[in-house]
DOFI-371706 format. One record per residue (C-alpha): residue number from 1; residue in one letter; chain; x, y, z. Coordinates in steps of 0.05 Angstrom, whole numbers. Layout:
// residues N
(NUM; A; A; (X; Y; Z)),
...
***
This chain:
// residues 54
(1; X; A; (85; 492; 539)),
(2; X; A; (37; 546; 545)),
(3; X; A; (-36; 538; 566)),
(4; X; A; (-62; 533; 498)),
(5; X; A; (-28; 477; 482)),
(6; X; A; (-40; 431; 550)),
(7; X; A; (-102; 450; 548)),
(8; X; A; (-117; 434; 467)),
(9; X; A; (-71; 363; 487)),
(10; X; A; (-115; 346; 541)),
(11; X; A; (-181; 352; 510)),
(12; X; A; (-182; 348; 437)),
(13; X; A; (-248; 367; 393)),
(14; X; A; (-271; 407; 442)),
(15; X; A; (-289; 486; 454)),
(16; X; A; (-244; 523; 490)),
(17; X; A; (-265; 592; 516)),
(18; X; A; (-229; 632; 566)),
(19; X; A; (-269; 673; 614)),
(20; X; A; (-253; 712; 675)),
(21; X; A; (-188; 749; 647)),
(22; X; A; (-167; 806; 700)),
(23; X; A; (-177; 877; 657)),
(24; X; A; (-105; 880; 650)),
(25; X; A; (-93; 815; 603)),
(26; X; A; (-69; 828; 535)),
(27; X; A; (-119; 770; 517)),
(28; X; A; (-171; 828; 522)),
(29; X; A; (-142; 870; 461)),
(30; X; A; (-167; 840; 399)),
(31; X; A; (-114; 862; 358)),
(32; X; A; (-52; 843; 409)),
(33; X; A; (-5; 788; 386)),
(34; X; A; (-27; 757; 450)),
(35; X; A; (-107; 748; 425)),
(36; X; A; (-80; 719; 356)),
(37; X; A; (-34; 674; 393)),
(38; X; A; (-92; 642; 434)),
(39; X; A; (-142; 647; 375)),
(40; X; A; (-101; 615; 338)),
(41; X; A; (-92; 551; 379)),
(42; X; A; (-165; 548; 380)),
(43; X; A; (-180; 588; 446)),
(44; X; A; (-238; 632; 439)),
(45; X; A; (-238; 696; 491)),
(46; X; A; (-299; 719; 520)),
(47; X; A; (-311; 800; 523)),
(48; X; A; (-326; 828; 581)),
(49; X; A; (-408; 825; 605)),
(50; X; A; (-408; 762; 552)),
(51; X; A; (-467; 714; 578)),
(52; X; A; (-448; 641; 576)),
(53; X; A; (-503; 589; 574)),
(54; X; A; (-495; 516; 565)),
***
């Protein structure tokens, strides 16, 4: 089970955003199959010099 999944089992109904990805991730390239993959099990991906404020 990939992260996606544990994470989307573990806390349902929530928002899911991944930050901190080394500049080597596939999760980085919007179009890889990687990005639609995660996007598609509800994972957002934050870009690069993205602000987060709760």
């Amino acid at each position: 089970m990939g992260s996606p999944a544990r994470i989307n089992a573990s806390t349902p109904a929530v928002r899911r955003i991944y930050t901190h990805l080394d500049n080597t991730n596939p999760l980085l390239d919007a179009s890889s199959a990687a990005r639609a993959q995660v996007n598609g099990a509800g994972v957002e991906v934050l870009m690069d010099g993205a602000e987060f404020v709760v």
